[in-house]
TORKOL-4160 file (C-alpha; in steps of 0.2 Angstrom, whole numbers, padded with zeros to 4 digits, m for minus):
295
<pt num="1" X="m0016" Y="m0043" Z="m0132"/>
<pt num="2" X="m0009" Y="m0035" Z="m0148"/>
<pt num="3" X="0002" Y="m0019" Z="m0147"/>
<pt num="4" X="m0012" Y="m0009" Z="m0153"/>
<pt num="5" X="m0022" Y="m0013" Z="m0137"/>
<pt num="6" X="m0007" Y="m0013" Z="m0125"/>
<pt num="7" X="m0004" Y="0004" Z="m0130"/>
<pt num="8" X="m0022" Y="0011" Z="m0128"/>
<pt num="9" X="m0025" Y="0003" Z="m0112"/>
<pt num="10" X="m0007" Y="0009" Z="m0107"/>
<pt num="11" X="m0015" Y="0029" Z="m0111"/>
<pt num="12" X="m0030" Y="0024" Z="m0101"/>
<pt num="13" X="m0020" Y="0020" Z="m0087"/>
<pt num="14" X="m0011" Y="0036" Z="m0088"/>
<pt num="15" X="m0027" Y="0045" Z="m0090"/>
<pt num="16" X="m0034" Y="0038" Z="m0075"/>
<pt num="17" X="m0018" Y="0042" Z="m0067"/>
<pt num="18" X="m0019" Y="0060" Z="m0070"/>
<pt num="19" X="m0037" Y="0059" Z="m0062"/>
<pt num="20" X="m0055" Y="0058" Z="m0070"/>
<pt num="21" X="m0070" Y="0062" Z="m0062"/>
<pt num="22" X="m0089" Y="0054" Z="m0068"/>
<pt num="23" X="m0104" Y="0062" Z="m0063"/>
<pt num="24" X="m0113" Y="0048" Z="m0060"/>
<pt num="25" X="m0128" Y="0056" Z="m0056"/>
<pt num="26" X="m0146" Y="0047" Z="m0065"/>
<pt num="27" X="m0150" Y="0065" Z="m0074"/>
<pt num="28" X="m0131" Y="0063" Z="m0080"/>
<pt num="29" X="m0132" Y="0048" Z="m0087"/>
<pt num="30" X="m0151" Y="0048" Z="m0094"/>
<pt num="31" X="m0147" Y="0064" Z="m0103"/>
<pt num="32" X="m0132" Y="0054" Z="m0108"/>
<pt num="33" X="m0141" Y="0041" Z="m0118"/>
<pt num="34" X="m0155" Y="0052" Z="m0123"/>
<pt num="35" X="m0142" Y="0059" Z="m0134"/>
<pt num="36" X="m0135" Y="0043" Z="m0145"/>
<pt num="37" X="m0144" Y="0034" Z="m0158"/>
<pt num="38" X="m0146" Y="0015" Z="m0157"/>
<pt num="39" X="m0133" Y="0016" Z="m0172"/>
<pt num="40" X="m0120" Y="0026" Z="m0162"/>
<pt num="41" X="m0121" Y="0013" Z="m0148"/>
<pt num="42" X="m0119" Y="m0001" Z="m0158"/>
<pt num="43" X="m0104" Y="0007" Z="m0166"/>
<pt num="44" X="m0095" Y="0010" Z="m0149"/>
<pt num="45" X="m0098" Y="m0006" Z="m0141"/>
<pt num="46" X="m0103" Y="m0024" Z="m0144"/>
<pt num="47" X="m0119" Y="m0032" Z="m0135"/>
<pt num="48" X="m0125" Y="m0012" Z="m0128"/>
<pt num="49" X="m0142" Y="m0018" Z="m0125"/>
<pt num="50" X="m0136" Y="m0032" Z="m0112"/>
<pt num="51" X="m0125" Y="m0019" Z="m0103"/>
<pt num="52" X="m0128" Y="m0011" Z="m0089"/>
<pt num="53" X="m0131" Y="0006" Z="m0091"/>
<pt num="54" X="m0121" Y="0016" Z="m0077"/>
<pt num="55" X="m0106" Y="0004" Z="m0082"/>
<pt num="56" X="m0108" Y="0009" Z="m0100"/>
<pt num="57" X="m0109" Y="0028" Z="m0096"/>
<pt num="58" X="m0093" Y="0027" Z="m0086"/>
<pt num="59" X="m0084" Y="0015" Z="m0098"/>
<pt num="60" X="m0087" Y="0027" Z="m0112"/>
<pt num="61" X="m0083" Y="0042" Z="m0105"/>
<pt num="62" X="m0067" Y="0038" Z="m0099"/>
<pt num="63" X="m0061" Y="0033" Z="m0112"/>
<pt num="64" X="m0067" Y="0047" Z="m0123"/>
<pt num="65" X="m0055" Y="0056" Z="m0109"/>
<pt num="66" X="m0040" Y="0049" Z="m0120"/>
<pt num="67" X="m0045" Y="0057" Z="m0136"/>
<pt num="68" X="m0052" Y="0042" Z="m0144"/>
<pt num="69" X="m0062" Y="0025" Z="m0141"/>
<pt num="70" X="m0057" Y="0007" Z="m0141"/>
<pt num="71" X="m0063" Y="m0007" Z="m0152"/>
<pt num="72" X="m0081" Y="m0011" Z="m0149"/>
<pt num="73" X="m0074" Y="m0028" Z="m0141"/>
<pt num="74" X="m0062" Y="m0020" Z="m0131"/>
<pt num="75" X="m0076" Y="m0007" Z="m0124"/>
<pt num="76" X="m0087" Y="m0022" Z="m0120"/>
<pt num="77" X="m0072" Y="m0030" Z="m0109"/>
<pt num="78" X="m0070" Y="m0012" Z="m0101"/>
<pt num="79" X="m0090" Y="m0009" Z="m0098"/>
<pt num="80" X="m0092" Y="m0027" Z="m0091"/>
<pt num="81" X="m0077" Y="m0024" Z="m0078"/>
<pt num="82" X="m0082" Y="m0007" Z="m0070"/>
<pt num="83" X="m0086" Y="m0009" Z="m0054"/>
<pt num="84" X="m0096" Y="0003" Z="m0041"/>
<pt num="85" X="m0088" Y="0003" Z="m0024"/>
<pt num="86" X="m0097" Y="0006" Z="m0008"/>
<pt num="87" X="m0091" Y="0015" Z="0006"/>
<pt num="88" X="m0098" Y="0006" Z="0021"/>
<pt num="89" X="m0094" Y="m0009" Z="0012"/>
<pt num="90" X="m0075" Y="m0004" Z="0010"/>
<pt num="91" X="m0075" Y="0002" Z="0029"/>
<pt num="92" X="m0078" Y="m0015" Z="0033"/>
<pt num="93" X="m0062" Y="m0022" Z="0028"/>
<pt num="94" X="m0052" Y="m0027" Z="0044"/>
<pt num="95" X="m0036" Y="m0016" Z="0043"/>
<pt num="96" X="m0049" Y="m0001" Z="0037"/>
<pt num="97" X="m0060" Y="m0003" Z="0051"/>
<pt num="98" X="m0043" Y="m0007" Z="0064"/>
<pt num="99" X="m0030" Y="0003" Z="0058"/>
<pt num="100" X="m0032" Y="0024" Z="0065"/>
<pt num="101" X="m0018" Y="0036" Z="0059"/>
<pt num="102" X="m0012" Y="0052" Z="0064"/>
<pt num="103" X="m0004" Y="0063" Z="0053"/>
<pt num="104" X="0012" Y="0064" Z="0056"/>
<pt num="105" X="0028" Y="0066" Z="0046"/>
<pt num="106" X="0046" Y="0057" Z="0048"/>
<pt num="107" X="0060" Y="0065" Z="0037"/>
<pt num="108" X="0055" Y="0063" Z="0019"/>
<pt num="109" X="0042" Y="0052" Z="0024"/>
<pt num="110" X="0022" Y="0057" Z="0029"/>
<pt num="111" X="0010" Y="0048" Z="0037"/>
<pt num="112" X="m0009" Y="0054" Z="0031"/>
<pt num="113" X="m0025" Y="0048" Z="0022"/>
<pt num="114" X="m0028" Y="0048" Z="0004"/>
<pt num="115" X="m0043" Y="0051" Z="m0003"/>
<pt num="116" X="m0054" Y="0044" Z="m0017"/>
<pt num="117" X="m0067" Y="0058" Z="m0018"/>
<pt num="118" X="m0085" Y="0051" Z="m0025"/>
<pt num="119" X="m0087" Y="0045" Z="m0043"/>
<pt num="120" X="m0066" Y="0047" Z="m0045"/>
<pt num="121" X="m0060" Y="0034" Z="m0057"/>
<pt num="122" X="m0047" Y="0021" Z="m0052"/>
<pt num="123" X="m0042" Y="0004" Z="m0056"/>
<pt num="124" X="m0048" Y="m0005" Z="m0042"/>
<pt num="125" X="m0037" Y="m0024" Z="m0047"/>
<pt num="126" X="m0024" Y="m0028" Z="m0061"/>
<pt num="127" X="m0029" Y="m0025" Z="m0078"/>
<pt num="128" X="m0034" Y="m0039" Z="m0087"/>
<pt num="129" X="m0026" Y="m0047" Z="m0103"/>
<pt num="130" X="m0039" Y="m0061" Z="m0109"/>
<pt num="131" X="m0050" Y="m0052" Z="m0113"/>
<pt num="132" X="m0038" Y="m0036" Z="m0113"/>
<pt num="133" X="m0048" Y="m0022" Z="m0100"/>
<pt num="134" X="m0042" Y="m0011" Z="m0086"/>
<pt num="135" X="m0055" Y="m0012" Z="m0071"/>
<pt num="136" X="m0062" Y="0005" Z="m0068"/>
<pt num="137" X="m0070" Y="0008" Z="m0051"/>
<pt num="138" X="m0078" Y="0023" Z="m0042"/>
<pt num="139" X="m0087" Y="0025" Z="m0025"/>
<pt num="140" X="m0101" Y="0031" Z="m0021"/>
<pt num="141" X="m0097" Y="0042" Z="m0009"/>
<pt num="142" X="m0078" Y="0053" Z="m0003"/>
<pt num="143" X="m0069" Y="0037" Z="0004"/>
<pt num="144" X="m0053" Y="0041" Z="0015"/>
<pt num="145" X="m0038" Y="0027" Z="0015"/>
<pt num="146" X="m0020" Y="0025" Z="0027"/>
<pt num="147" X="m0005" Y="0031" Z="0015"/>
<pt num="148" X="0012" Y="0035" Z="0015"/>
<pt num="149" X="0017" Y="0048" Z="0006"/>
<pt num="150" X="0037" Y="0054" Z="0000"/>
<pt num="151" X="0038" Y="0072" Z="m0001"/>
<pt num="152" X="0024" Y="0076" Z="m0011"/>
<pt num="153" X="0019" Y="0058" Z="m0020"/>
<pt num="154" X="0011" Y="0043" Z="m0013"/>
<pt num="155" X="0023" Y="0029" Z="m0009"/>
<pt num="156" X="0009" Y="0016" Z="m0004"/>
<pt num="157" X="m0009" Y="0016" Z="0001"/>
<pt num="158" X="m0023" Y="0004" Z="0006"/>
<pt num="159" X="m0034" Y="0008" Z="m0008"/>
<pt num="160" X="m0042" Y="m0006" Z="m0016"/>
<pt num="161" X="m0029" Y="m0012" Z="m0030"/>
<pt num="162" X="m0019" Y="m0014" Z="m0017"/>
<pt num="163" X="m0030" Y="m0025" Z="m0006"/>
<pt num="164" X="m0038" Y="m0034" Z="m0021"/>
<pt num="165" X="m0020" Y="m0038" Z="m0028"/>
<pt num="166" X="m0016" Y="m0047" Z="m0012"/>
<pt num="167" X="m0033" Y="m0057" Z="m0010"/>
<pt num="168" X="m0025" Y="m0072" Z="m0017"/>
<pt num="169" X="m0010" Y="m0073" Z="m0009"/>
<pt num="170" X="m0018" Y="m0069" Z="0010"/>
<pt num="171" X="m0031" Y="m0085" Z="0006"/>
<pt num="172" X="m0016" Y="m0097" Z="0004"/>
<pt num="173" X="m0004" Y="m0091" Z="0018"/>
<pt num="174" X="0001" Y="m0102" Z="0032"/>
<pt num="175" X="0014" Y="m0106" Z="0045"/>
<pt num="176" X="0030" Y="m0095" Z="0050"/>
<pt num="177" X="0028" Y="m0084" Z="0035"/>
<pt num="178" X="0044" Y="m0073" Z="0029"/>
<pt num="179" X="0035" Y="m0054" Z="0021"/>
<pt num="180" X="0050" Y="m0047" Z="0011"/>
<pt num="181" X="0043" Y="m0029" Z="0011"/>
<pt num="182" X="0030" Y="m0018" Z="0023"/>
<pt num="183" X="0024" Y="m0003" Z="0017"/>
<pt num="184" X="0007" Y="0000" Z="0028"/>
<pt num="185" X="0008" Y="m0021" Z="0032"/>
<pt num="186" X="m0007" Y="m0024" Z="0026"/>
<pt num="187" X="m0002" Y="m0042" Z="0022"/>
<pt num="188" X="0006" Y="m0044" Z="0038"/>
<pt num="189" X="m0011" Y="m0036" Z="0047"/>
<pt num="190" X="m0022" Y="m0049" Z="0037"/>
<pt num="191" X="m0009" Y="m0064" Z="0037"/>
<pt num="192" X="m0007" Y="m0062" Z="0059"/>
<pt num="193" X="m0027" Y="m0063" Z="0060"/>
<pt num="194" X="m0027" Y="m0081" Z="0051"/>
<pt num="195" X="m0026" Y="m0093" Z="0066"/>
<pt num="196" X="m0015" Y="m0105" Z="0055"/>
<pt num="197" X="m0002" Y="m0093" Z="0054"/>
<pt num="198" X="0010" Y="m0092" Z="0070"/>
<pt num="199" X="0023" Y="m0079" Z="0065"/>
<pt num="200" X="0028" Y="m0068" Z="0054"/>
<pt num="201" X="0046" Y="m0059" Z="0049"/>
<pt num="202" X="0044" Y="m0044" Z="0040"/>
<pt num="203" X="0062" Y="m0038" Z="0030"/>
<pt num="204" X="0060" Y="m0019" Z="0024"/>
<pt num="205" X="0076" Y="m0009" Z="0020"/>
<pt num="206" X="0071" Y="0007" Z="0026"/>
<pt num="207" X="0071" Y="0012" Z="0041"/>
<pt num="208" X="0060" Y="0026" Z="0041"/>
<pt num="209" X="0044" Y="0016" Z="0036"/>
<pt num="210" X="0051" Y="0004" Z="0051"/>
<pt num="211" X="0050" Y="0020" Z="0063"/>
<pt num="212" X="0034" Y="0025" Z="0056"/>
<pt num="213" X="0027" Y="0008" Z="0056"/>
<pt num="214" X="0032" Y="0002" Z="0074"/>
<pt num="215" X="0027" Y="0018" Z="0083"/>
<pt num="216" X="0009" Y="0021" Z="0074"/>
<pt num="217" X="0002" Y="0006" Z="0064"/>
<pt num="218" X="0011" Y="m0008" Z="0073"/>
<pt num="219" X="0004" Y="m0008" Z="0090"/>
<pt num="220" X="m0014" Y="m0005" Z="0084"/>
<pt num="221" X="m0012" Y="m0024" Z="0078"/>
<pt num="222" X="m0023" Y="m0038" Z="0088"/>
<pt num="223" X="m0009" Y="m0050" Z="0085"/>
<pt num="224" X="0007" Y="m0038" Z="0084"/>
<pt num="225" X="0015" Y="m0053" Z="0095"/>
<pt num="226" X="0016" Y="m0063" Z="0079"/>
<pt num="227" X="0027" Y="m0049" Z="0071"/>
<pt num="228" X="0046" Y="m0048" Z="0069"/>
<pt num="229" X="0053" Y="m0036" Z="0057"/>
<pt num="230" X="0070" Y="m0035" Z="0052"/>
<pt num="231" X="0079" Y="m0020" Z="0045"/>
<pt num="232" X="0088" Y="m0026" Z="0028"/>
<pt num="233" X="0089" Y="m0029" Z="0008"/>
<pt num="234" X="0078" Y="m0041" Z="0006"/>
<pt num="235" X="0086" Y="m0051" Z="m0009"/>
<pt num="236" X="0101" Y="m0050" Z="0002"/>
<pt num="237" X="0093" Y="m0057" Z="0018"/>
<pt num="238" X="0087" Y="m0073" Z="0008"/>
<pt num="239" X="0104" Y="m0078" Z="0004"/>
<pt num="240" X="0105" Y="m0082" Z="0025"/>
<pt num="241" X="0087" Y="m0091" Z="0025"/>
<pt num="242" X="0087" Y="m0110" Z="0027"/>
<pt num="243" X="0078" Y="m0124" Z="0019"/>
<pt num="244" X="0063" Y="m0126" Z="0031"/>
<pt num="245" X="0063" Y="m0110" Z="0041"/>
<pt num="246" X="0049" Y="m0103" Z="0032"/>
<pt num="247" X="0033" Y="m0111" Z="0026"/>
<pt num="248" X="0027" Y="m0095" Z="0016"/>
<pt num="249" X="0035" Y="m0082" Z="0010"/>
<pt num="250" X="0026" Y="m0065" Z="0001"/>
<pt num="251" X="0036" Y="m0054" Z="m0010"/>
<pt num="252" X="0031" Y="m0037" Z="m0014"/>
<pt num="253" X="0046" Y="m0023" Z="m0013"/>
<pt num="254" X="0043" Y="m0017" Z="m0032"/>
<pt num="255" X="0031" Y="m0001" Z="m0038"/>
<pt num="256" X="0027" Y="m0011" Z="m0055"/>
<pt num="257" X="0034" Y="m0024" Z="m0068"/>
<pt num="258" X="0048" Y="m0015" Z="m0075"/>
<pt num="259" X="0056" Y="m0012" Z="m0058"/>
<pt num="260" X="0050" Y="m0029" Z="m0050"/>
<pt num="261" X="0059" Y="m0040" Z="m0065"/>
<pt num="262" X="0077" Y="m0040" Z="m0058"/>
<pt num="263" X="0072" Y="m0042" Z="m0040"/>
<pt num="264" X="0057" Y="m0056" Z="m0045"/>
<pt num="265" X="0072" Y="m0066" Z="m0055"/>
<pt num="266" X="0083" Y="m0064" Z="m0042"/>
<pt num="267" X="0071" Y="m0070" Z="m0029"/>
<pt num="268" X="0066" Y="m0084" Z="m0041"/>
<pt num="269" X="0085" Y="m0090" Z="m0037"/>
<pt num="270" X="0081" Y="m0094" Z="m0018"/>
<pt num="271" X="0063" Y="m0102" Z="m0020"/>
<pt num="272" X="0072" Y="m0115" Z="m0031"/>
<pt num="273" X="0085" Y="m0118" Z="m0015"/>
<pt num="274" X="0072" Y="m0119" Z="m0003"/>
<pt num="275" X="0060" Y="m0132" Z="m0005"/>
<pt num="276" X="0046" Y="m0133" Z="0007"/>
<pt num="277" X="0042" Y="m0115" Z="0008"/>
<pt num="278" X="0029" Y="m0108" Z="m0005"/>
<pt num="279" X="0032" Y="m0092" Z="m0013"/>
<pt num="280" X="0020" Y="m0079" Z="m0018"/>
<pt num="281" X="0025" Y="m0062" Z="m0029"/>
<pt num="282" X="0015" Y="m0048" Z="m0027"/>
<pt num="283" X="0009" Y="m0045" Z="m0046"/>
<pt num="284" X="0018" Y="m0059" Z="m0052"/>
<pt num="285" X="0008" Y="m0060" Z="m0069"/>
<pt num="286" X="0012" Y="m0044" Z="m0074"/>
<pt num="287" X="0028" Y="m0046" Z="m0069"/>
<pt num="288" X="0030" Y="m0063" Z="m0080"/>
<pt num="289" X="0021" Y="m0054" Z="m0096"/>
<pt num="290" X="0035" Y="m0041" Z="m0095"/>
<pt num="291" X="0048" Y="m0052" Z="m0093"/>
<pt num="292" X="0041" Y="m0063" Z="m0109"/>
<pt num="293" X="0054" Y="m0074" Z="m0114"/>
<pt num="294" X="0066" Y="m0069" Z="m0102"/>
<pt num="295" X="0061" Y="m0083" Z="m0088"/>
């Protein structure tokens, strides 16, 4: 990915950020089409005939949101990766279909729903970087998701990047498993429901999510009897882990790459001490392709 691309995928991200909604509706997008030339397509975005027509529509129109359009190629990558979400379909998730919140605040902290309302844009997984495209996705009806908001701004959600980014992770875990990190415990929730895994310890440094967590979210869990949580720094807490105690460890106590690089090396550290346990990094990639040549 050339600087060039980084930096026009790194205003589509803002855009998206900042919210975009696309009527999606069939009158929308045919009037859409009606109204470029073969020539104009074929100018904005390699192999348009083969694409699929919705995915086109939304692909183009976000990014027309940032003032101006990719490379054809890189148009291609986004149009191919825009995905439709269905609601029922999202409902079914295990933590979504389990997990019942009230609304309820705990100092700077609030328990509530988030919502996705229909045709809003959001990346639904990591971006990708060979081919470079972010992957845009939208649901076909207003979808509602557990959160945790701090004062005014989300803190963490169970959107779907968040449960797509753990999808790899959660098919591999096993064992006593160490989760450095809580948030909603969505990991935990799906790890506990794997018969092969016989506990879990969760470390999380602040208390309040522990409060919220342990009187709402917690004792709605089939298999909250797997589930230990300890109140501590995380990086700190592994220094007292030894060889053997764990089988799998999950880190995920970063927002991004640029505050997860410090934290990620310092973890890093440990999983070279304790042989036998298998790490995983929440966003790991990412974090590595900021890092570059620092690890």
């Amino acid at each position: 990915m050339n600087n060039k691309e980084l930096a026009y995928l790194a205003d589509l991200a803002s855009v998206v950020a900042d919210g975009v909604t696309i009527c999606t509706h069939p009158r929308a997008i045919s009037a859409f089409f009606d109204n470029l030339s073969e020539e104009r397509l074929a100018e904005i975005c390699d192999g348009y005939a083969t694409k699929d027509k919705e995915s086109l529509y939304v692909a183009i129109n976000v990014c027309l949101k940032t003032g101006r359009l990719p490379s054809k190629a890189m148009m291609s990558d986004i149009a191919d990766n825009v995905k439709k979400h269905c609601k029922s379909e999202f409902y079914k998730d295990e933590y979504i279909d389990t997990i019942k919140l009230p609304n309820v605040k705990s100092g700077d902290l609030t328990l509530a729903y988030a919502t996705y309302a229909k045709d809003e844009i959001f990346q639904y997984d990591m971006p990708l970087v060979d081919p470079p495209a972010l992957r845009l996705g939208y649901f076909d009806e207003d979808v509602s998701f557990p959160a945790i908001y701090e004062g005014n701004m989300p803190w963490v959600s169970a959107c779907p990047s968040e449960i797509n980014s753990m999808s790899g992770s959660l098919s591999e875990v096993s064992g006593k498993v160490l989760v450095l990190g809580l948030g909603l415990g969505y990991y935990p929730f799906i790890a506990s429901q794997k018969s092969n895994v016989c506990e879990i310890t969760i470390v999380e440094i602040n208390s309040g999510i522990i409060d919220i967590f342990t009187r709402y979210v917690l004792p709605q869990f089939p298999m909250k009897q797997k589930i230990k949580i300890v109140c501590a720094d995380a990086i700190k807490y592994m220094a007292s882990v030894k060889k053997g105690e764990y089988d799998y460890c999950f880190a995920d106590i970063w927002e991004g790459a640029e505050d997860g690089a410090d934290r990620y090396i310092a973890i890093k550290k440990y999983e070279a001490q304790l042989h036998g346990t298998k790490f995983s990094y929440w966003i790991e990639d990412e974090i590595k392709r900021y890092l570059g040549d620092e690890i």
